[in-house]
C-alpha positions in Angstrom: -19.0 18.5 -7.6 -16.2 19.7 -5.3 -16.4 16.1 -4.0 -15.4 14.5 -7.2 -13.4 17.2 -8.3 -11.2 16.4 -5.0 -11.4 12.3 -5.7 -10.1 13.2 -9.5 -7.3 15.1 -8.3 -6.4 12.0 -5.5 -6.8 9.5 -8.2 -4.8 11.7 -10.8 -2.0 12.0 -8.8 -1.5 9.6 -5.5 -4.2 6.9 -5.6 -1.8 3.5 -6.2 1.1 6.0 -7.0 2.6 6.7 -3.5 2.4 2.6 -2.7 3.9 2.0 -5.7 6.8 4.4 -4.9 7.1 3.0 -1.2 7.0 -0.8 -2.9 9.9 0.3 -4.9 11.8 2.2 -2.2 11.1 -1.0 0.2 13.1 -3.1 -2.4 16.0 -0.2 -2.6 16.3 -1.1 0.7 17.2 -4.2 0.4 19.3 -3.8 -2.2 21.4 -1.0 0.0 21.4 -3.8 3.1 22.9 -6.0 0.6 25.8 -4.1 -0.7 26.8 -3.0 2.3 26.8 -6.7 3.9 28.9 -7.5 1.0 31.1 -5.1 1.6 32.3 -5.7 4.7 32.0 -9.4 4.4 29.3 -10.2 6.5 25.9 -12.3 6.4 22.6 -10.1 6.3 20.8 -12.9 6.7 20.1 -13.5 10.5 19.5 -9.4 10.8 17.2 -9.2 7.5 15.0 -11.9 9.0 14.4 -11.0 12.7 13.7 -7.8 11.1 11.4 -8.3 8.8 9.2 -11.1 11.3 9.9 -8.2 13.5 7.7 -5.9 11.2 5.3 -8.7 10.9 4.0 -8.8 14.3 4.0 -4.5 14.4 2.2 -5.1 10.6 -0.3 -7.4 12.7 -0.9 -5.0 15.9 -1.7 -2.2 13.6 -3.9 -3.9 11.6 -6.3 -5.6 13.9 -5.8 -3.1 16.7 -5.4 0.3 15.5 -6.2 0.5 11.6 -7.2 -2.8 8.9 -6.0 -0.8 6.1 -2.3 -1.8 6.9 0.4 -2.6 4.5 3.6 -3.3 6.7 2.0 -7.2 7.3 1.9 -7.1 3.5 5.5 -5.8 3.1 7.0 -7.9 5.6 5.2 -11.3 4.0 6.7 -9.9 0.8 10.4 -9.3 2.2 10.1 -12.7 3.0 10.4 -14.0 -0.1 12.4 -10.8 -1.9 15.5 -12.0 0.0 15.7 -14.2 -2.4 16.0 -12.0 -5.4 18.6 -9.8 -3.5 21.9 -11.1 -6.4 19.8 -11.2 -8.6 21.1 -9.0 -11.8 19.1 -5.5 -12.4 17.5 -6.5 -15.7 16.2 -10.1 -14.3 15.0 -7.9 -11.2 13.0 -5.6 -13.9 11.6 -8.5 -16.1 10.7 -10.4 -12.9 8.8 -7.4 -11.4 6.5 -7.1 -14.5 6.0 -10.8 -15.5 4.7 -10.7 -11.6 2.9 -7.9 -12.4 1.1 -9.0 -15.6 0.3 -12.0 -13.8 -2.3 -9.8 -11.9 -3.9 -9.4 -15.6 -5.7 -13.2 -16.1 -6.1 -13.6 -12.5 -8.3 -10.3 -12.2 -9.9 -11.3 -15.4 -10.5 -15.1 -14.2 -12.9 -13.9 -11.0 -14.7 -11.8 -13.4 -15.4 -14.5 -15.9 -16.6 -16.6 -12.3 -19.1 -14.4 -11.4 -20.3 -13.8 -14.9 -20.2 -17.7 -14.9 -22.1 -17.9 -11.3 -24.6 -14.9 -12.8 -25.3 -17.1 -15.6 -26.2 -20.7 -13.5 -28.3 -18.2 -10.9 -30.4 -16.7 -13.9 -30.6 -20.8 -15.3 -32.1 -21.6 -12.0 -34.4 -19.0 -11.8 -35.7 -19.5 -15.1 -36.1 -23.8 -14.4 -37.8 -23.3 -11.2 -40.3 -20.5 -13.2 -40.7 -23.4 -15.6 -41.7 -26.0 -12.7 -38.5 -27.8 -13.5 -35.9 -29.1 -11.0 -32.4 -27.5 -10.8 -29.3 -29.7 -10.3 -28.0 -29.7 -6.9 -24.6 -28.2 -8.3 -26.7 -25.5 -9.8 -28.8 -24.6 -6.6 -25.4 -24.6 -4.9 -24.0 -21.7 -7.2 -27.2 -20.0 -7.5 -27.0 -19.7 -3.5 -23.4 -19.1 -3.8 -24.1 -15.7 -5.6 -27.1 -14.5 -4.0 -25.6 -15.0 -0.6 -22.5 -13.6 -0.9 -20.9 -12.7 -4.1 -24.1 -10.8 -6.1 -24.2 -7.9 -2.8 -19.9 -7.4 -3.2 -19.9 -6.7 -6.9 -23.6 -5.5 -7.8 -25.5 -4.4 -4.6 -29.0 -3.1 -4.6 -29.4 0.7 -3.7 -31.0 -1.2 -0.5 -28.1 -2.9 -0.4 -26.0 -0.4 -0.4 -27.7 1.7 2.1 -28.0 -1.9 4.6 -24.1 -1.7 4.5 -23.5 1.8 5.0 -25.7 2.0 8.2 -23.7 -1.4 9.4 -20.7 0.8 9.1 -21.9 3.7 10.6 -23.1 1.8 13.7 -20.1 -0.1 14.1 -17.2 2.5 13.5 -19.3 5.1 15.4 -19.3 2.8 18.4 -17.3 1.7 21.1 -13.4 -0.1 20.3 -14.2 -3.8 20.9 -17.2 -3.4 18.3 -15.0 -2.2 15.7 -11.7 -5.0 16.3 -14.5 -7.7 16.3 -15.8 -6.2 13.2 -12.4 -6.0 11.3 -11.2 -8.8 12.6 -12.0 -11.6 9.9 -12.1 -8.6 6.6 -8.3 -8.4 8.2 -7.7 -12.3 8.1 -8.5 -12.6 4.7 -6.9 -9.8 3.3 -3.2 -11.4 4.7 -4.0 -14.5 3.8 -6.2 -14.9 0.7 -5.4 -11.8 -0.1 -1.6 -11.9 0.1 -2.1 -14.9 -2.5 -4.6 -13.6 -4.8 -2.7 -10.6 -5.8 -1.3 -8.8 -2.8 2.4 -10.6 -3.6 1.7 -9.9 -7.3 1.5 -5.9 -6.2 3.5 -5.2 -4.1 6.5 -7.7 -4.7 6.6 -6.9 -8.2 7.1 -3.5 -7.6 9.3 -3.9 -5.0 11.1 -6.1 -7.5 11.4 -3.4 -10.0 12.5 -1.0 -7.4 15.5 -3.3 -6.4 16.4 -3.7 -10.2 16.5 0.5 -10.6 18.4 0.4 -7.6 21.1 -1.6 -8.8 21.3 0.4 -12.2 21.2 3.8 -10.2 18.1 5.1 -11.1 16.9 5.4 -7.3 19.8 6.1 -5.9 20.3 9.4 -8.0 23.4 8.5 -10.1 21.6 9.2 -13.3 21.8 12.6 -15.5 19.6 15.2 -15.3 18.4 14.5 -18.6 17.7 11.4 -17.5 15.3 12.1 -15.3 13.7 14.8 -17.0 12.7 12.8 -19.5 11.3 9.7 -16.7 9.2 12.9 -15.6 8.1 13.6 -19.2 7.3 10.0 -20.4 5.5 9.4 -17.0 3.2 11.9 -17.0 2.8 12.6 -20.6 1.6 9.1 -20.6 0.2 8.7 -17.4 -1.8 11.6 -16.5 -3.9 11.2 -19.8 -4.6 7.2 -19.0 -5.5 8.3 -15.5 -8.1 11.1 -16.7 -9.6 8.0 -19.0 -9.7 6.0 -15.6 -11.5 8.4 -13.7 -14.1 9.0 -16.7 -15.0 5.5 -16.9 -14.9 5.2 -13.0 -17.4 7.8 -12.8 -19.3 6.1 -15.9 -20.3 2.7 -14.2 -20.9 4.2 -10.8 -17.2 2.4 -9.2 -18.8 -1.0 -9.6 -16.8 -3.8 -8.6 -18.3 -5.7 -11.8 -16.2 -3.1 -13.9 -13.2 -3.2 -12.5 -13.0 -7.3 -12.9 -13.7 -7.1 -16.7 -10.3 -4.5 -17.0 -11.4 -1.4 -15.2 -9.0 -2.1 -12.7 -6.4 -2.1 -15.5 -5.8 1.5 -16.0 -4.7 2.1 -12.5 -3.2 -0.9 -12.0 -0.8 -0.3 -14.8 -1.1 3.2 -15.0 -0.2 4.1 -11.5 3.4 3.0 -12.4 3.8 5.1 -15.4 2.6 7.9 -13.4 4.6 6.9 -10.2 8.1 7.3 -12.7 7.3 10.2 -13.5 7.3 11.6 -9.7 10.7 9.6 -9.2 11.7 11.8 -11.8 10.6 15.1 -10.7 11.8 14.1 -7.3 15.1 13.5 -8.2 15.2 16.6 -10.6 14.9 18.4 -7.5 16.9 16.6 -5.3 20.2 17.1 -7.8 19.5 20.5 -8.5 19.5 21.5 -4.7 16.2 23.3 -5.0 13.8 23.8 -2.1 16.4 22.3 0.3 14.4 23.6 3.4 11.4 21.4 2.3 13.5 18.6 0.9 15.3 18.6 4.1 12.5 18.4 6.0 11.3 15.6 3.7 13.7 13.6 4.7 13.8 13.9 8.1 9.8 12.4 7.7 11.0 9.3 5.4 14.3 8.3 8.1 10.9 8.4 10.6 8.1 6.5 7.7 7.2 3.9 10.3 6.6 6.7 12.9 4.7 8.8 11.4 3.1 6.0 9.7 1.7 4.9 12.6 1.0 8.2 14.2 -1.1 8.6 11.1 -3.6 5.9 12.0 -3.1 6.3 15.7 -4.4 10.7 15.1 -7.3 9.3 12.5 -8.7 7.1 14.4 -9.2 9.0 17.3 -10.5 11.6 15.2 -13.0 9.6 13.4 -13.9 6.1 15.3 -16.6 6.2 18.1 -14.2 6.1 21.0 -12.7 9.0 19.5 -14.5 12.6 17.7 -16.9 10.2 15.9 -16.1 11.7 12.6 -16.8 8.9 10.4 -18.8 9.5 7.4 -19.4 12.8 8.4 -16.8 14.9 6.7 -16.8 15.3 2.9 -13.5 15.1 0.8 -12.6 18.2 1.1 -12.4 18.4 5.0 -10.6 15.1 4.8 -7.7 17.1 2.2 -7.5 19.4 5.2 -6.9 16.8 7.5 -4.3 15.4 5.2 -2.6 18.6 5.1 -2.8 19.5 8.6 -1.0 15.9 9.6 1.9 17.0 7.0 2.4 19.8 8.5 3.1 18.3 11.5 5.0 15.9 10.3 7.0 17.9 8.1 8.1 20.4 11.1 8.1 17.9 14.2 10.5 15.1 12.0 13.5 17.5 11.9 13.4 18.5 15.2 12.7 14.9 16.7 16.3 14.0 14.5 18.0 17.0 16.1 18.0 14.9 18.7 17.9 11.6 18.6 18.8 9.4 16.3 15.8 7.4 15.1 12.4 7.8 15.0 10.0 6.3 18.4 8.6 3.7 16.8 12.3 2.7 14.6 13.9 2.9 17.9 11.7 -0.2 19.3 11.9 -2.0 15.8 16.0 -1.9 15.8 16.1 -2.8 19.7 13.5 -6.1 19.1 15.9 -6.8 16.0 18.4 -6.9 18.3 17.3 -8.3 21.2 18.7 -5.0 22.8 18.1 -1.9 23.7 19.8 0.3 21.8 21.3 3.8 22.1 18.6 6.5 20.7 21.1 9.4 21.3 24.4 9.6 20.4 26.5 8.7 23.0 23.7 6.9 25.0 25.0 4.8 27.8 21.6 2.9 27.1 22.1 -0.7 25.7 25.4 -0.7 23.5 26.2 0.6 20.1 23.9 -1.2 17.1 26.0 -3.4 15.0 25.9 -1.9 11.3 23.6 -4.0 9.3 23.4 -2.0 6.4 20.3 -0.1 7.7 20.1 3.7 7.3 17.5 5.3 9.6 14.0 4.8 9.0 15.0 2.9 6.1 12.5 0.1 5.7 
């Protein structure tokens, strides 16, 4: 009970929400790099693009050495294309983010009307070769197709279940090699047929909306109060209500992947921007009103260090929970894990200001700027190392 009462709380508020947040504020960026290009005459280009293939490769180190559920590889293969969009006008920017992501809608519904296709030709063949009768080749094909592989991903046995659990216990409870050679095709896929079947939808539409509220000065805090107290009103008066449906009906067909092809991934999907606006409006409530500055402050000392502490985050879990590590995997319930969560915050939230007191990015921004330049450059003010960055239009941290 306290297990599920801590996954409804996650999925109420941050499941899908805080990367659809990010998305947006990765597409901000952009936008920011833009204008400030523009106004002082110069070409973003040749910076925008040895950074982003610069966060590339760092995307691709994390995720096959340190952690496969990274999402700068997915970002960066995004910001790609998003440079692009970058004059775009806001409302174009809007409408293109949702067209792209509605166009997740009849491709999540397509795979489930192919495996209900495949379920039907496997039960076909069963029933022939019961009857003495002999199956088409095409036929025998599919019905192998979805007992093989596809029948155990979206409705396993409990046996099945339990084969793959064990598999994972052994191998993320082991030593490091085991667990890279064991990511390392689950990885491929997911930033290649992934990136095409929906990653690009996700992500880049969102980050396409969050360029388009950008530009109309919705993210960048130039709206009323009113303004946003009615973004935080809308968004969770909707949201919250769709999300507590979500987690019903989750809960009601056991998290099956069969549900979430025919529409249960819907709620979420859509729903996690409606709830998302209305932390973008809370936020900024309290950003304009000056409230909590200590925390605020400290706040933003974490997101001028996201890639950081991003990858300190994998880097500190890992170690706690792979094999080479503590060995904690699969052995602490939800609730322990929310008190690792809060315990990395914590950190985080006290170690970012001080880090900033004195230098003037992050670790890990520091060697992203200098490969982007070819250069070392200056991490205190005043550094005789390397020689002062060029502006690009870059704050720091900023993705």
């Amino acid at each position: 009970t306290v297990d599920l009462g801590v996954w409804f709380f996650n999925h109420l508020l941050f499941d899908g929400k805080m990367m659809t947040l990010f998305s947006m504020l990765f597409g901000a960026g952009l936008v920011m790099m833009n204008d400030r290009a523009l106004a002082r005459g110069a070409s973003l280009r040749g910076v925008y693009f040895r950074r982003i293939l610069w966060l590339l490769v760092i995307g691709a180190v994390h995720a096959y050495l340190i952690w496969d559920g990274d999402v700068l590889f997915l970002y960066a293969s995004c910001g790609l294309v998003l440079y692009f969009f970058r004059n775009l006008k806001p409302r174009t920017l809007i409408v293109a983010g949702l067209v792209l992501m509605l166009g997740l809608a009849p491709l999540i519904l397509g795979l489930g009307a192919a495996a209900d296709a495949l379920t039907r030709v496997s039960a076909r063949v069963e029933a022939q070769i019961a009857a003495g009768e002999e199956p088409t080749k095409l036929d025998k094909r599919l019905r192998d197709l979805w007992i093989d592989d596809v029948q155990e991903e979206l409705t396993p046995s409990p046996e099945q279940r339990a084969k793959r659990w064990n598999e994972e216990m052994e191998v993320y409870r082991g030593g490091y090699v085991g667990i890279v050679e064991h990511r390392f095709w689950d990885v491929l896929m997911v930033q290649t047929f992934g990136f095409l079947l929906g990653g690009f939808l996700f992500a880049g539409g969102r980050m396409l909306l969050g360029m388009g509220l950008m530009k109309l000065g919705v993210l960048g805090g130039e709206r009323s109060p009113r303004f946003y107290a009615w973004t935080a009103a809308l968004g969770y008066g909707i949201g919250l209500p769709l999300m507590a449906v979500d987690a019903v009906e989750q809960v009601r067909h056991e998290f099956s992947d069969a549900y979430f092809l025919h529409g249960g991934e819907f709620y979420n999907l859509f729903g996690s921007l409606v709830v998302a606006a209305g932390h973008l409006g809370l936020v900024m409530l309290i950003v304009k009103s000056g409230a909590i500055a200590g925390l605020t402050r400290r706040l933003a000392a974490v997101g001028r260090m996201a890639l950081s502490n991003y990858l300190m985050q994998s880097i500190v879990c890992t170690t706690l929970f792979y094999g080479y590590g503590f060995g904690l995997y699969g052995r602490v319930d939800r609730l322990g894990l929310t008190a690792v969560v809060l315990a990395i915050w914590i950190v985080q939230l006290a170690v970012s200001p001080l880090w900033l007191d004195r230098f003037r990015f992050g670790p890990a921004e520091w060697l992203w700027r200098s490969l982007t330049y070819g250069r070392l450059q200056p991490i205190r003010d005043g550094s005789p190392l390397g020689t002062p960055a060029a502006p690009d239009g870059f704050t720091p941290g900023s993705p």
